[in-house]
C-alpha positions in Angstrom: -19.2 -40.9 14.0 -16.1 -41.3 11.6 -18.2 -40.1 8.8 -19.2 -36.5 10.5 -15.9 -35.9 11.5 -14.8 -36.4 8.1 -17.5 -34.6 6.2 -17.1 -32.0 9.1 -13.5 -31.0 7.8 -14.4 -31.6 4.2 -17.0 -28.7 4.7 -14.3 -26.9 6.2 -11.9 -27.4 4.0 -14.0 -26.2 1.3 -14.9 -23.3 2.4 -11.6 -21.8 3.8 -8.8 -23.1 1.7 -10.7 -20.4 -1.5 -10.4 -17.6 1.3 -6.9 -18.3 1.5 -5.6 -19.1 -1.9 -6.9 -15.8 -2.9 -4.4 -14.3 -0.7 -2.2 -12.2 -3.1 1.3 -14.1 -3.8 4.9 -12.7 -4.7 4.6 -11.3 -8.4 0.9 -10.5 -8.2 -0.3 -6.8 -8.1 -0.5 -6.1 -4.4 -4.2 -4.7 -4.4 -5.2 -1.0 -3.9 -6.2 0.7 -0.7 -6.7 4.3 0.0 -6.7 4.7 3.9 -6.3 7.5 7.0 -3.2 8.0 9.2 -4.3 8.5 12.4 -3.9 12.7 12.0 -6.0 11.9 8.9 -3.8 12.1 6.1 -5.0 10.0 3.3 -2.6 7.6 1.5 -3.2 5.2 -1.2 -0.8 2.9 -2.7 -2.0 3.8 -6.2 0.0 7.5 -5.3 3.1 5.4 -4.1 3.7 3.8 -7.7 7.7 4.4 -8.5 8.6 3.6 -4.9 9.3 0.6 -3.3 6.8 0.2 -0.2 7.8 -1.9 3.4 4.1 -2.6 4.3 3.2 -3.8 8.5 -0.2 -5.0 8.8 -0.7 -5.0 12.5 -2.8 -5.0 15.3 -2.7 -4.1 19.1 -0.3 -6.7 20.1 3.9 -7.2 21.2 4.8 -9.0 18.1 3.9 -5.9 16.2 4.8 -3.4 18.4 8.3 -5.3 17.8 7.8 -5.4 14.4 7.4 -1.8 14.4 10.4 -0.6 16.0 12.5 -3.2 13.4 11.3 -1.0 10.7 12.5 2.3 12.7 15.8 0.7 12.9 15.6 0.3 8.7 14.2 4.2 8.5 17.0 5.3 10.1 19.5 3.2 7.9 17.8 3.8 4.4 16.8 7.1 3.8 16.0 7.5 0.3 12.9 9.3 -1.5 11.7 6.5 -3.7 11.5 4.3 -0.1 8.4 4.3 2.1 7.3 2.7 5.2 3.6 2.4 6.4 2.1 0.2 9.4 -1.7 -0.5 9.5 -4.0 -1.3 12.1 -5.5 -3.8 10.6 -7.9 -5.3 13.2 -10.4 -2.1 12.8 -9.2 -0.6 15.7 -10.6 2.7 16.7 -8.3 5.8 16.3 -8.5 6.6 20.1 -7.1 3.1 21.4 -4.4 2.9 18.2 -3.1 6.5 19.2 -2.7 5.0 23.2 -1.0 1.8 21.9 1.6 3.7 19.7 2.2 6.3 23.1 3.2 2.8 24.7 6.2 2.9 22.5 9.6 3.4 23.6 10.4 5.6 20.6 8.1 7.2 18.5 7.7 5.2 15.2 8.7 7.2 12.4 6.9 5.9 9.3 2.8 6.9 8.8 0.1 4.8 10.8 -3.1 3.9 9.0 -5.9 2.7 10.1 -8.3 0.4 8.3 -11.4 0.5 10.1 -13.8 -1.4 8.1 -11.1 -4.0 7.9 -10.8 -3.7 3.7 -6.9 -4.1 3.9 -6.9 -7.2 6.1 -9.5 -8.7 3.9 -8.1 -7.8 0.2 -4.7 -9.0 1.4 -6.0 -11.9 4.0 -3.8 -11.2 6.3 -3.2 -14.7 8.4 0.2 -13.6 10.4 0.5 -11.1 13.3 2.3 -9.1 11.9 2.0 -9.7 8.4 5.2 -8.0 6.7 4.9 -7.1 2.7 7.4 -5.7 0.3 6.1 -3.7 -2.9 7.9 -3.3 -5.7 8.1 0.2 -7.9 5.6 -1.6 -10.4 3.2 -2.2 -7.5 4.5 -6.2 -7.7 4.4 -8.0 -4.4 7.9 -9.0 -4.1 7.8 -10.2 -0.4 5.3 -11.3 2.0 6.3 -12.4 5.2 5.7 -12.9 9.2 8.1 -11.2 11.4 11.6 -10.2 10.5 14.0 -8.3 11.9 15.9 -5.1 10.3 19.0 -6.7 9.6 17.3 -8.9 7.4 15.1 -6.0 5.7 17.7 -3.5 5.0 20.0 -5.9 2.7 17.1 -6.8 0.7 15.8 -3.8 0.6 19.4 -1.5 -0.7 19.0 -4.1 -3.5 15.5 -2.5 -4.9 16.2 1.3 -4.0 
């Protein structure tokens, strides 16, 4: 009995842990995606080289509905042209039931929503945290990556790169 348990989390083990250490770190290039807003605008971060990029991966859920008003509160205390702020649905939502959840808002967010329907974002990035919070850097670096976290702690770190 010992013996299955243990070769039952070896298995495990090895086939997981690669999933997640492929998960792009601070100083790698964050990877490409080209994806909709919900209005279907297309945006890829390839065109956003040059600016630094506050990046929500999120899904239909409180956490990120906070986490999503916290970056209204750092729109409306950084504006500046080489800044840009994007939230993804990254559970492969449809269009339909994202549009109703952001209506649910108390404010209307003020950044772009995309929506990664065949889940490519959430898989090239492995997103394990709801919400998943990433910083890019004007080289396309991945200079933060990061649960939760609130505006006051965003907007000093973020007057330092703009």
């Amino acid at each position: 009995m010992h013996t299955k348990i243990i070769s039952s989390f070896l298995i495990f083990f090895l086939f997981t842990v690669p999933a997640f250490a492929a998960a792009p770190k601070v100083g790698d290039v964050a990877p490409d995606f080209s994806l909709s807003t919900i209005d279907g605008k297309n945006i890829s971060l390839e065109n956003l080289k040059g600016k630094v990029v506050l990046l929500g991966m999120f899904h239909i859920c409180v956490p990120c509905r906070q986490q999503a008003l916290e970056f209204n509160k750092v729109l409306k205390e950084l504006k500046n042209p080489d800044f840009v702020v994007l939230g993804v649905n990254t559970a492969g939502d449809s269009s339909k039931d994202v549009q109703e959840y952001l209506n649910d808002f108390p404010e209307p967010v003020g950044f772009p929503y995309l929506l990664d329907p065949d889940r490519s974002m959430n898989k090239a990035y492995i997103q394990r945290d709801m919400p998943t919070v990433l910083i890019i850097g004007r080289d396309g670096k991945l200079l933060a990556r990061t649960p939760w976290v609130s505006a006051d702690q965003l907007i000093p770190y973020l007057k330092k790169l703009l």
